[in-house]
C-alpha positions in Angstrom: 10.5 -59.8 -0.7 9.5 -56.2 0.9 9.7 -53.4 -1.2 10.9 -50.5 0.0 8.7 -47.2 0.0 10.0 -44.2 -2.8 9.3 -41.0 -1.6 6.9 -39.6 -4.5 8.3 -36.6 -6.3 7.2 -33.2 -5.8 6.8 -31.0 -8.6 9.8 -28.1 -8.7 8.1 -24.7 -8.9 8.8 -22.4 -11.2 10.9 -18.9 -10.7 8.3 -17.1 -11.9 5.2 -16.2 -8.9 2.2 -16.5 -10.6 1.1 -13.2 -8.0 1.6 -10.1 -9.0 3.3 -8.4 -5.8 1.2 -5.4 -4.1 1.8 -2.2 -2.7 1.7 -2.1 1.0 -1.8 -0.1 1.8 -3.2 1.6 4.4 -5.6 -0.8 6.4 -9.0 0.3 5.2 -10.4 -0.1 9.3 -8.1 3.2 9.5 -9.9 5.1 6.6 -13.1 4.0 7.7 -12.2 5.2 11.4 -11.0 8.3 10.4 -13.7 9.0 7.6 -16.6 8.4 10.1 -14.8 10.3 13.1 -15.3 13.5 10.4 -18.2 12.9 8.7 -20.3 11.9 12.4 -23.1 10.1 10.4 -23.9 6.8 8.3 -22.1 6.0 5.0 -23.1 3.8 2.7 -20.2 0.9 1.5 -20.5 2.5 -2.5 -19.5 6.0 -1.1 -16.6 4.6 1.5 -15.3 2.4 -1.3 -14.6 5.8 -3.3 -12.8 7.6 0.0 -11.0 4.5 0.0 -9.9 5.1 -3.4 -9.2 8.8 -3.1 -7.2 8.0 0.0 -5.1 5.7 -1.4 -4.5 7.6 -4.8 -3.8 11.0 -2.3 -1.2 8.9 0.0 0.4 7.6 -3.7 1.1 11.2 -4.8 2.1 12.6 -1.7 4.8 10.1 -1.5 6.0 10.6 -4.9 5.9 13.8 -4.5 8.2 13.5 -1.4 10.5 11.5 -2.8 11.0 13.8 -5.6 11.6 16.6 -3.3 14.1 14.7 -1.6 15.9 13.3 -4.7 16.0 17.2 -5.8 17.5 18.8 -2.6 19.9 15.8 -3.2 19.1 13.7 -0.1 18.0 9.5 0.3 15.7 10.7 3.3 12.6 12.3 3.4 12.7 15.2 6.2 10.2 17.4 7.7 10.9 20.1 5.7 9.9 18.3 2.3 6.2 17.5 4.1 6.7 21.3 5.1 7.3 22.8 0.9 4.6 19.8 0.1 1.6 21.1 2.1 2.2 24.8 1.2 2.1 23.7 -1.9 
């Protein structure tokens, strides 16, 4: 007599990821782009990796910041004029 195939069971994941989940970033091609259109000479990877670092802790606070400004003047949208009372800051 033929047996008939079982499909083999698959393990059930768990409902925990084992990834912690990341921050969207700006794409580091942009930083580097921008960072050599102003600097206009060679940089070594040691000293990029540390603008990339600023940049990204810079764009951090300026959108907490914004989105404090926003909660204060009571609003769920960040307008012009919070970047406006940000910078003059």
């Amino acid at each position: 007599p033929l047996r008939l195939l079982q499909p083999k069971a698959v393990p059930k994941r768990l409902g925990t990821s084992q990834r912690k989940p990341r921050e969207p970033q700006v794409p580091r091609s942009l930083i580097k782009e921008i960072f050599r259109h102003f600097v206009k000479m060679p940089v070594t990877r040691d000293a990029f990796k540390i603008v990339e670092k600023c940049s990204e802790r810079y764009f951090k606070q300026l959108s907490d910041d914004l989105e404090a400004y926003t909660h204060h003047a009571g609003r769920k949208t960040v307008e012009a004029v919070d970047l406006e009372v940000l910078m003059r800051r």
